[in-house]
C-alpha positions, -999 to 999 in steps of 0.1 A, spaced: 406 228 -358 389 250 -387 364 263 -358 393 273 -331 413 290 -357 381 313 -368 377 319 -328 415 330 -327 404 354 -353 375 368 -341 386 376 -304 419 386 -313 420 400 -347 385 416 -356 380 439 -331 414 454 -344 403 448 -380 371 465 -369 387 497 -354 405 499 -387 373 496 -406 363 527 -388 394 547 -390 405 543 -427 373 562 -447 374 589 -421 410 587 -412 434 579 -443 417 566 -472 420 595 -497 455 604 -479 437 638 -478 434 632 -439 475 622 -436 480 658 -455 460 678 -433 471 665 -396 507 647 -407 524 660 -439 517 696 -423 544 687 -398 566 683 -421 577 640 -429 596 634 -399 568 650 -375 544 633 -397 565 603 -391 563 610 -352 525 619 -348 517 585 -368 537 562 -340 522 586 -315 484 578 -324 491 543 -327 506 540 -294 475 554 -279 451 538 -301 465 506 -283 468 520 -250 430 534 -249 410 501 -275 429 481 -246 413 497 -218 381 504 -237 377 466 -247 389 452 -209 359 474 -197 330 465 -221 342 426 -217 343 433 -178 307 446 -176 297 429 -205 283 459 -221 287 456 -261 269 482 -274 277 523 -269 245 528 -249 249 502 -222 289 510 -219 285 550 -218 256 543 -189 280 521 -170 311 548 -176 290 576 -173 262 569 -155 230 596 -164 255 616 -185 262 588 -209 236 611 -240 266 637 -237 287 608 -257 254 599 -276 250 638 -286 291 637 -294 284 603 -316 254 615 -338 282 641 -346 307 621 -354 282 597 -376 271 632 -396 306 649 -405 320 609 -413 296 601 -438 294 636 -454 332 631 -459 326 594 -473 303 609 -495 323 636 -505 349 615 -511 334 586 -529 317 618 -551 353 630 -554 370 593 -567 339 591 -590 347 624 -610 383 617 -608 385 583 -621 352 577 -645 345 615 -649 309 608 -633 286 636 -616 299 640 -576 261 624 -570 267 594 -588 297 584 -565 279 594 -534 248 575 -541 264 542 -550 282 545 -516 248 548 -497 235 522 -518 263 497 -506 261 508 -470 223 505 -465 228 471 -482 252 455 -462 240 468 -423 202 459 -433 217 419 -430 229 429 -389 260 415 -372 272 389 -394 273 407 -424 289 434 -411 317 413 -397 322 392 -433 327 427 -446 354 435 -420 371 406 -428 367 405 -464 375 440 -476 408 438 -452 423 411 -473 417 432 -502 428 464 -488 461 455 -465 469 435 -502 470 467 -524 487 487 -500 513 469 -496 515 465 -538 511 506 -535 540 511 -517 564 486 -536 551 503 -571 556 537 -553 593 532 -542 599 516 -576 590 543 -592 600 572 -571 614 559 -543 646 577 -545 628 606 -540 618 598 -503 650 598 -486 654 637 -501 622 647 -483 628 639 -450 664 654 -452 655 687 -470 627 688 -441 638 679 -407 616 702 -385 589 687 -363 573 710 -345 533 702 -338 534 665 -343 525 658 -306 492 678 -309 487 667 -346 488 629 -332 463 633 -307 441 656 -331 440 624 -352 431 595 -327 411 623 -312 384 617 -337 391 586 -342 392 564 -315 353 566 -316 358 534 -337 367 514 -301 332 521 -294 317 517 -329 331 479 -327 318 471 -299 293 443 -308 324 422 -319 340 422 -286 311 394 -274 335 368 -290 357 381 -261 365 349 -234 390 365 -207 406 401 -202 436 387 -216 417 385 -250 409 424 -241 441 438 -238 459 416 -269 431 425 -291 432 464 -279 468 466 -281 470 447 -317 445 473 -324 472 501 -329 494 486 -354 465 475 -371 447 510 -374 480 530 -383 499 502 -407 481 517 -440 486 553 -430 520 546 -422 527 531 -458 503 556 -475 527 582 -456 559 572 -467 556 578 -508 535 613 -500 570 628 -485 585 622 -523 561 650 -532 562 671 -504 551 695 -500 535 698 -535 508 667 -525 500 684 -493 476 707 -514 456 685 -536 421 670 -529 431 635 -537 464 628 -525 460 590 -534 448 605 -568 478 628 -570 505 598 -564 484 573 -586 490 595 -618 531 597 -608 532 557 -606 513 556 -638 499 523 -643 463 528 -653 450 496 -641 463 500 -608 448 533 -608 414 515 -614 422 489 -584 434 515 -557 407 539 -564 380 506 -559 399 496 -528 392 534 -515 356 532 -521 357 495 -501 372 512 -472 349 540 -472 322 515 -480 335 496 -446 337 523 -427 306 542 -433 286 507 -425 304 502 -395 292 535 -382 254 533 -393 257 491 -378 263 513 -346 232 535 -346 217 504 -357 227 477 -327 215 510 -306 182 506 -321 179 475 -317 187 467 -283 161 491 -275 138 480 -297 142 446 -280 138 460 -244 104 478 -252 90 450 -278 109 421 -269 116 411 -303 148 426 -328 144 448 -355 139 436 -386 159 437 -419 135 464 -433 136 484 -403 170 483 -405 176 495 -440 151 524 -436 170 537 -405 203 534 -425 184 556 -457 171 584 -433 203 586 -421 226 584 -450 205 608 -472 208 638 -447 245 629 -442 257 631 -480 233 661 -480 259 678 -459 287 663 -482 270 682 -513 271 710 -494 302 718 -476 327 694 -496 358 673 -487 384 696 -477 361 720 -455 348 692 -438 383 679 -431 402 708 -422 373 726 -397 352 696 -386 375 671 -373 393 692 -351 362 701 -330 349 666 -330 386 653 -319 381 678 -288 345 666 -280 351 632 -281 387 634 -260 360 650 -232 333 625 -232 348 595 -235 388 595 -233 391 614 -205 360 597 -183 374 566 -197 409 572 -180 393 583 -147 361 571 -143 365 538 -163 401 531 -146 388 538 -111 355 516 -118 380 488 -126 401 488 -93 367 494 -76 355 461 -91 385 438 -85 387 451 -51 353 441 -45 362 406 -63 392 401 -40 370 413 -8 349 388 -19 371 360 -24 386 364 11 351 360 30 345 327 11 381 315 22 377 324 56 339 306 59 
């Protein structure tokens, strides 16, 4: 009984739980993200644009985990080859992107909650992030996926005691902001922005789809995938409107709200849940580069890579990643790099995916059905 509840879990919660793992550190986390593609829509188009990612966060993991299952490709290689055929290092190119700007922002972020909190040097932050990541992908698969599951106990948990404590104790001041601001221009471009960049995490997550057993699995765990991925932002959202559109300005948003609930040692436990979900996040994008590796590591020398290997990978990469985060800083990176790589990413893989990956679908269950009818008739 124990066994088919953990298989319910795994094929129909954790690739969700997984997408989410991707999106919070580079989506929501600090609630410097919600400022700069929600709040600036005022709260009610903030309000819109968050139902309008989810909505196609689920429409697009749905398709995108119906396809991997389908042609059984669980790694970004192998599915960009099948969707795109000898183009597929355009999404590879548009990846090693994405992996570079993410972890400078973790970095620059976990640098930012060090100095904030414990009044630590920017490095000392970063560092202990890149120590935690390159300690938790060098273990592979399974310990990638105990993180998933683990830290989103922890973090759904102290959202949901954030936003109780936060309408306690300024709750009445929500209901103000969304009436003294009731323009909503943008939010429809500010919504795709957002799962623009984001939606990379379908891919990320991949190697968890193998637990996968019918498209039916596919499309509940895609569409559960939504809710999932936006529930946090949502009540992150909600208490930033008291403030508006003071909040909208400061580095830390999270940081900003924390010091009006003023309760020290929830300070303390908020701030550590951040660093988790960057922590999470940030290893579920190196695990990527890392299954990458290794498949074709196994296809030249027919054995995987080993725990070693797989740490130093994670080091080269982390250490020229926070380099960037020294250098450019949270808000810059934000503000200018995450609308470029939401336009990038919308080009080589959500629009092929719609087109190419819809067609290769039909294409497929034509040919099963084609198939099917010969057999009857023999």
């Amino acid at each position: 009984m124990a066994g088919s509840r953990e298989s319910w879990f795994k094929r129909l919660l954790l690739p969700g739980l997984g997408v989410k793992a991707v999106v919070i550190g580079g989506g929501y986390a600090t609630g410097r993200e919600l400022a700069e593609f929600f709040l600036s829509n005022g709260p009610w188009g903030g309000l819109y644009a968050i139902l309008f990612a989810s909505l196609l966060f689920s429409a697009i993991c749905a398709l995108t985990f119906v396809l991997a299952r389908r042609f059984q490709t669980f790694d970004y290689k192998s599915f960009f080859k099948r969707l795109l055929g000898p183009a597929w290092r355009l999404f590879e190119f548009a990846y090693l992107l994405f992996v570079v700007l993410i972890l400078a922002v973790y970095g620059a972020a976990a640098g930012a909650i060090g100095n904030a909190v414990f009044g630590a040097p920017e490095w000392a932050g970063t560092v202990a992030l890149m120590a935690g990541i390159a300690a938790v992908v060098a273990f592979g698969n399974k310990a990638v996926e105990r993180l998933f599951r683990d830290v989103s106990y922890y973090l759904y948990g102290v959202y949901a005691l954030f936003i109780v404590l936060a309408l306690w104790k300024f709750g009445d001041r929500v209901p103000g902001g969304f009436e003294a601001f009731p323009q909503s221009s943008g939010w429809a471009l500010s919504g795709l922005t957002y799962f623009g960049y984001n939606i990379v995490g379908a891919v990320v997550i991949l190697p968890v789809l193998r637990h996968l057993t019918s498209d039916r699995d596919a499309v509940i765990a895609g569409v559960i995938s939504g809710p999932l991925t936006m529930l946090p932002a949502l009540l992150f959202f909600v208490p930033m409107v008291a403030f508006y559109p003071d909040v909208q300005s400061a580095t830390l948003p999270s940081d900003y709200l924390l010091g009006r609930i003023g309760i020290p040692a929830f300070h303390l436990l908020f701030q550590a849940m951040i660093f988790s979900a960057l922590l999470e996040s940030g290893t579920s994008s190196v695990h990527a580069i890392n299954e990458r590796i290794d498949h074709a590591w196994k296809a030249r020398r027919g054995h995987a890579l080993s725990h070693r290997a797989r740490l130093a990978i994670a080091l080269v990469l982390l250490v020229g990643c926070m380099f960037v985060a020294s250098r450019f800083g949270l808000v810059a990176l934000i503000a200018n790099g995450y609308r470029a790589l939401a336009y990038i990413l919308l080009a080589v893989y959500v629009v092929p995916l719609l087109t190419i990956g819809v067609w290769q679908l039909r294409r497929r269950e034509a040919t099963s059905s084609s198939s099917s009818s010969v057999g009857e008739s023999e």
